[in-house]
ZAMARGU-4260 file (C-alpha; in steps of 0.2 Angstrom, whole numbers, plus 5000, padded with zeros to 4 digits):
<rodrens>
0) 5379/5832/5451 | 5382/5848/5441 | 5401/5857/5441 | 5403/5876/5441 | 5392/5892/5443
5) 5376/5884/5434 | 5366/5882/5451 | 5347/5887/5444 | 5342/5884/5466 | 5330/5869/5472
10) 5339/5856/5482 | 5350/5851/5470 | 5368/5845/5481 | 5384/5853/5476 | 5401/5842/5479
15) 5405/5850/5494 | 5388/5849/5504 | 5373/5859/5505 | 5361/5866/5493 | 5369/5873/5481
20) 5355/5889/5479 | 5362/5893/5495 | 5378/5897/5491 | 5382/5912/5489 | 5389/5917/5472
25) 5405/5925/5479 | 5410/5909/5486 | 5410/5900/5472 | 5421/5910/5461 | 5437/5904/5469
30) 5431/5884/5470 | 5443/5876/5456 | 5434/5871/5442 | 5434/5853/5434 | 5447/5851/5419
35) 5439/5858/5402 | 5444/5840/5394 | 5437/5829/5408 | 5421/5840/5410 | 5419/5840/5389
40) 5422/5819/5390 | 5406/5809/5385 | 5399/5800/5399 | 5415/5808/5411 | 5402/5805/5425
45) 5395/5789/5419 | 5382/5798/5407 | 5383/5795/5388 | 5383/5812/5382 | 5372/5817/5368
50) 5374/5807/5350 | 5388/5800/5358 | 5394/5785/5347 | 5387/5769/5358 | 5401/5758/5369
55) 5408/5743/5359 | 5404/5726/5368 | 5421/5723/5372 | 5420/5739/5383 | 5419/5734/5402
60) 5411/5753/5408 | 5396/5744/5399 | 5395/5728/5406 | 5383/5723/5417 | 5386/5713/5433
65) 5379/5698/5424 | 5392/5699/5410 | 5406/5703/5425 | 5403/5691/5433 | 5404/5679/5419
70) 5420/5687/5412 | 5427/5681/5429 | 5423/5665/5429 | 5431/5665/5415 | 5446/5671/5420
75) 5446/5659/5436 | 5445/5643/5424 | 5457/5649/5411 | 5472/5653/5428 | 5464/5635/5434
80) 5467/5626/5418 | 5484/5634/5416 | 5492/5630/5434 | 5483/5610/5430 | 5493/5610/5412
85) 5509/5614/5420 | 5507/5602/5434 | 5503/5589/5423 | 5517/5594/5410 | 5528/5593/5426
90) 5524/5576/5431 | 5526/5569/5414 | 5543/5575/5412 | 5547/5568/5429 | 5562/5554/5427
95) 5572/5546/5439 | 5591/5553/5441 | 5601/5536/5438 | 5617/5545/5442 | 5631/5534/5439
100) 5635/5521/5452 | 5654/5511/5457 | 5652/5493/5459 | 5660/5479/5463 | 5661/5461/5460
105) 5652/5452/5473 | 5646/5434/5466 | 5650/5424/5451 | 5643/5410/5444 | 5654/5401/5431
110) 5663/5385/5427 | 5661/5366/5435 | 5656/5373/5454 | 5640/5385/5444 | 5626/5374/5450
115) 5633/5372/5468 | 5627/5390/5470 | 5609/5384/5466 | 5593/5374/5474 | 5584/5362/5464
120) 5566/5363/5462 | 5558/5347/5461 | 5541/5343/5459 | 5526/5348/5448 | 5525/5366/5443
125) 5518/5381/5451 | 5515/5389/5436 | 5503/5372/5431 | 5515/5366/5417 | 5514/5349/5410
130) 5532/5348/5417 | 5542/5336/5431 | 5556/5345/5438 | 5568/5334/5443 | 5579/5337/5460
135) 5601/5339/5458 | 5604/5321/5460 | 5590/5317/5445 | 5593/5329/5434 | 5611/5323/5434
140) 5609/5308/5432 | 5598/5310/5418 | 5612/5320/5411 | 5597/5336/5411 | 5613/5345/5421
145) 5629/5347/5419 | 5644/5361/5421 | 5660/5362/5414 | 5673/5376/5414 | 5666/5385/5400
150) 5649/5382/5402 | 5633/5377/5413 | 5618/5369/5405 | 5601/5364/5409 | 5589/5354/5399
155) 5573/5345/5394 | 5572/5326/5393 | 5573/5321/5376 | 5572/5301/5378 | 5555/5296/5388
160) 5544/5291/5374 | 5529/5293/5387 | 5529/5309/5397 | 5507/5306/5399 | 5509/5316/5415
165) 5525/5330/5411 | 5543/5328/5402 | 5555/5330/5414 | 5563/5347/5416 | 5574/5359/5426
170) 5571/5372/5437 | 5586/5381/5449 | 5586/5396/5458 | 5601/5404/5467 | 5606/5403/5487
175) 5611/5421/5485 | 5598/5434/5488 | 5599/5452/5483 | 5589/5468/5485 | 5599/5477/5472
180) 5613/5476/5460 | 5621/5474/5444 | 5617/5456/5434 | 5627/5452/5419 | 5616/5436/5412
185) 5632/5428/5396 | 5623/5418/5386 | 5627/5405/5373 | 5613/5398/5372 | 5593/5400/5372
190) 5578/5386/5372 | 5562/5385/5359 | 5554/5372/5351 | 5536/5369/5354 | 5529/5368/5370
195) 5545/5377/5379 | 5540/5389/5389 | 5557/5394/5395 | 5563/5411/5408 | 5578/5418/5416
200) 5571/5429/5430 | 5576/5437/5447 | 5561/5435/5461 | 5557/5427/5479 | 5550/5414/5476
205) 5541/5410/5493 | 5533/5429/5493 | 5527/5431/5476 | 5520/5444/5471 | 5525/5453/5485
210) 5543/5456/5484 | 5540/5456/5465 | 5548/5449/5450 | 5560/5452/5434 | 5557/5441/5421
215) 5574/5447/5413 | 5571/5435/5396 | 5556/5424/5395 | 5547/5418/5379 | 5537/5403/5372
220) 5536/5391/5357 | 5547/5395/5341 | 5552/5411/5349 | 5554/5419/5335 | 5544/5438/5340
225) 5558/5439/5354 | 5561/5441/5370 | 5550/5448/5381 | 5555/5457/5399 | 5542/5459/5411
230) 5539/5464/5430 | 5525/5457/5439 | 5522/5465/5458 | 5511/5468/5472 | 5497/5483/5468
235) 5505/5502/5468 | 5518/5499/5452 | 5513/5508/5434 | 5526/5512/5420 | 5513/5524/5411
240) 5528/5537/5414 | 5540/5544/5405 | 5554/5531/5399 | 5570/5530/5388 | 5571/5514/5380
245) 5570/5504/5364 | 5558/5490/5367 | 5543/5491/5363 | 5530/5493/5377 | 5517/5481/5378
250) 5509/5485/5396 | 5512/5498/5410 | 5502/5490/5424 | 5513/5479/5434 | 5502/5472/5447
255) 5499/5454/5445 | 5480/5454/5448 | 5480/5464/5431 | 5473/5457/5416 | 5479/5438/5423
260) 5495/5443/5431 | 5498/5451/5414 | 5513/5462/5420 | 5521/5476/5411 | 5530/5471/5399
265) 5541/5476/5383 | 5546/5465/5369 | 5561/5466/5360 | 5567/5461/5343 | 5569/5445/5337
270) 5586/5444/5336 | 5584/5443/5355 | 5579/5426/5358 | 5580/5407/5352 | 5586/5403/5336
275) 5591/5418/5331 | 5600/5423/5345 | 5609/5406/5346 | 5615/5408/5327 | 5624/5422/5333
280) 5636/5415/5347 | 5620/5421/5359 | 5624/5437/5369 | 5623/5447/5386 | 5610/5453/5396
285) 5613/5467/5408 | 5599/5471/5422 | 5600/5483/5434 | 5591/5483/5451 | 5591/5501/5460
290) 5581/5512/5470 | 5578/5524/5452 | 5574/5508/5441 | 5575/5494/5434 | 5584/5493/5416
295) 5588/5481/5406 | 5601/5480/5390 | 5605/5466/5378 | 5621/5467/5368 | 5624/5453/5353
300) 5640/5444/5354 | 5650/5456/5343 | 5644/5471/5353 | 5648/5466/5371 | 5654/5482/5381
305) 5672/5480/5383 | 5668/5484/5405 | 5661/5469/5402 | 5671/5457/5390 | 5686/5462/5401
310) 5688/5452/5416 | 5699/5467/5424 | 5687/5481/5422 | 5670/5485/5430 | 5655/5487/5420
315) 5648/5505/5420 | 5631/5506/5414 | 5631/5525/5411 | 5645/5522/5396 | 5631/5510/5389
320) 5617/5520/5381 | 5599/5518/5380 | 5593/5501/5386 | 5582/5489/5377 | 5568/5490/5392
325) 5568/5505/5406 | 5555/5502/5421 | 5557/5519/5431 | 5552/5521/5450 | 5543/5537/5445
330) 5528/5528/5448 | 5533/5512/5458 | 5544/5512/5472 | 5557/5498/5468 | 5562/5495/5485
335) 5547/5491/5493 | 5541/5481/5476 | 5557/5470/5473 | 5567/5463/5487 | 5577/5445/5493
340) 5578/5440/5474 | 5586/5425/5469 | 5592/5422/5452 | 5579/5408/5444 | 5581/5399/5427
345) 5569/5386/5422 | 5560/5378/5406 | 5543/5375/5408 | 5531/5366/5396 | 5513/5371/5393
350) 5509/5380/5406 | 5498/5398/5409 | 5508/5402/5394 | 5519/5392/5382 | 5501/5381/5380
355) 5488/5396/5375 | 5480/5393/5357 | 5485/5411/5352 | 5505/5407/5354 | 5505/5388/5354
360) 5494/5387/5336 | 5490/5403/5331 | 5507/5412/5333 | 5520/5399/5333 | 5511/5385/5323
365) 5515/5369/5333 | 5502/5355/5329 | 5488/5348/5341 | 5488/5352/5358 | 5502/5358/5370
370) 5500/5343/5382 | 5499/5328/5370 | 5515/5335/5358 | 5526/5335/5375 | 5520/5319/5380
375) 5527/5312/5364 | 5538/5316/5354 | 5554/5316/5366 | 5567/5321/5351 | 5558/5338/5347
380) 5566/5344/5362 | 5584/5344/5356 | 5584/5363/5356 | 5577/5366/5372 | 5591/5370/5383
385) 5599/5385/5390 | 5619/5387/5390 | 5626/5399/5402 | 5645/5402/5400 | 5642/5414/5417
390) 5632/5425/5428 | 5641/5440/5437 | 5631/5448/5450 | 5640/5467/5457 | 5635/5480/5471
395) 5635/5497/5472 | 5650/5503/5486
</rodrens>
């Protein structure tokens, strides 16, 4: 297309329509003409003009569709990969809103009525340890459980010089069921020793794994890596989330049919548990049960939070910092995974756990195999016993 008075005839088509050699000259003197700086532009019309300095690659007006094409693509997968960061940045930021809660005292468990609260277990193990446990009448007898008003205990038999089929043992779990609360676990004393496989846990027992469980302290042997807290649930629970804790996280698939009912767990300190714990006037553990998580503190004798060293004050666990283990319901709703749990405190011998090489020999050092030490050498037990001075369970209003 040509601007302006430079029609040389043929059928060359003006802007307007027609042939331009048709027009006549008169008419065309009063058509505007283009802008001097547009029509003087190199390539104003999509022509390079002559000697022109060629396009740099970076200039669209030269691109072919090919390279359009795959500029655009380009631009669809850098917006894609953007909005996908900052979903995924959001979701792994997510954290539960444990906004502060009033409870109340529901049930205590103390002085010379605590095991009145509590079933005996009796039998052989569930768990496949080389362990008798011995029913209420039995174990008191033996002098394996006793109360008084400062303390409850429960113990391993240290006087048969032939357990060849399981040293006698005690295993209780509470009347009372809960689906949430606050539990305040005052310990004075912790089992080890070889062999022990000992746990102070909430769960129900008759529908297991399926209304879960808190292994609240649990540890094996000597003891001496401390305690390990650990859930074990039905499938659909995983702590690869964010978490505010201390402990250190050992697994974050709770589902029991993981890695042999693994569970995720976090260990804590050795200060924690068994020997070290006990040298130290023992200690409180604080677990909380609610629909934003489940979190666990532990606080040394000489740290005990007045809210909870007071019999006149309420325990607030927003005044108590980070916990020693966080298990949030980011990823795991905590209703549906934990409910009708009973408080349960046993020592078990051998066992899925307490007789494995790796922490039987290799970790904790104890001679021979699990079974046979047990079965004889009754007096290697004298350590194996918990003492509880109470446990205080309270409810949200």
């Amino acid at each position: 297309m040509v601007y302006g008075n430079d029609f040389t005839g043929g059928d060359d088509y003006g802007r307007y329509g027609g042939a331009g050699s048709q027009i006549p000259k008169t008419e065309l003197d009063h058509i505007a003409q283009p802008p001097a700086a547009y029509a003087s532009t190199p390539g104003a019309m999509g022509l390079e003009a002559e000697g022109a300095t060629p396009r740099s690659k970076w200039d669209p007006r030269g691109w072919g569709w090919k390279t359009k094409l795959a500029v655009a693509a380009a631009v669809v997968v850098a917006i894609i990969v953007i909005v996908v960061g900052s979903v995924e940045g959001v979701k792994a930021n997510r954290y539960p809103n444990y906004s502060r809660l009033n409870y109340s005292l529901k049930d205590t468990y103390s002085g010379t009525g605590f095991f009145d609260q509590f079933n005996y277990f009796s039998g052989y193990d569930p768990a496949g340890g080389f362990v008798h446990y011995v029913d209420q009448p039995g174990s008191q007898y033996l002098n394996l459980s006793y109360a008084s008003e400062d303390s409850a205990v429960i113990k391993v038999d240290t006087s048969n010089v032939d357990a060849s089929t399981g040293r006698r043992s005690v295993r209780i779990t509470s009347k009372n069921t809960y689906n949430s609360g606050l539990f305040i676990f005052d310990i004075l004393h912790s089992p080890y020793g070889c062999g022990t496989w000992p746990a102070l846990w909430l769960a129900d027992p008759d529908n297991w794994p399926t209304n879960g469980e808190i292994d609240v302290v649990e540890a094996n042997n000597a003891a001496k890596t401390g305690n390990q807290m650990t859930l074990h649930t039905k499938n659909g629970c995983k702590m690869n989330v964010k978490r505010k804790e201390t402990g250190k996280v050992l697994a974050t698939n709770c589902w029991n049919g993981t890695n042999s009912n693994e569970g995720c767990g976090v260990q804590a300190k050795p200060a924690t548990y068994g020997e070290a714990l006990n040298n130290n006037g023992g200690g409180v553990y604080a677990t909380e049960l609610r629909d934003a998580g489940i979190r666990i503190w532990f606080f040394p004798r000489s740290s005990i939070p007045s809210d909870i060293s007071d019999a006149n004050s309420t325990p607030d666990p927003s005044t108590w910092g980070t916990p020693l283990a966080d298990f949030p319901g980011t990823d795991c709703d905590i209703s549906s995974h934990f409910r009708n749990q009973s408080i349960i405190a046993n020592i078990d011998l051998c066992g899925q756990l307490g007789g494995l090489e790796k922490f039987y020999n290799q970790q904790s050092g104890c001679p021979g195999t699990c079974t046979n030490y047990v079965a004889n050498n009754p007096t290697a037990f004298a350590n194996a016993y918990w003492e509880f001075k109470s446990f205080k369970v309270y409810q949200a209003s």
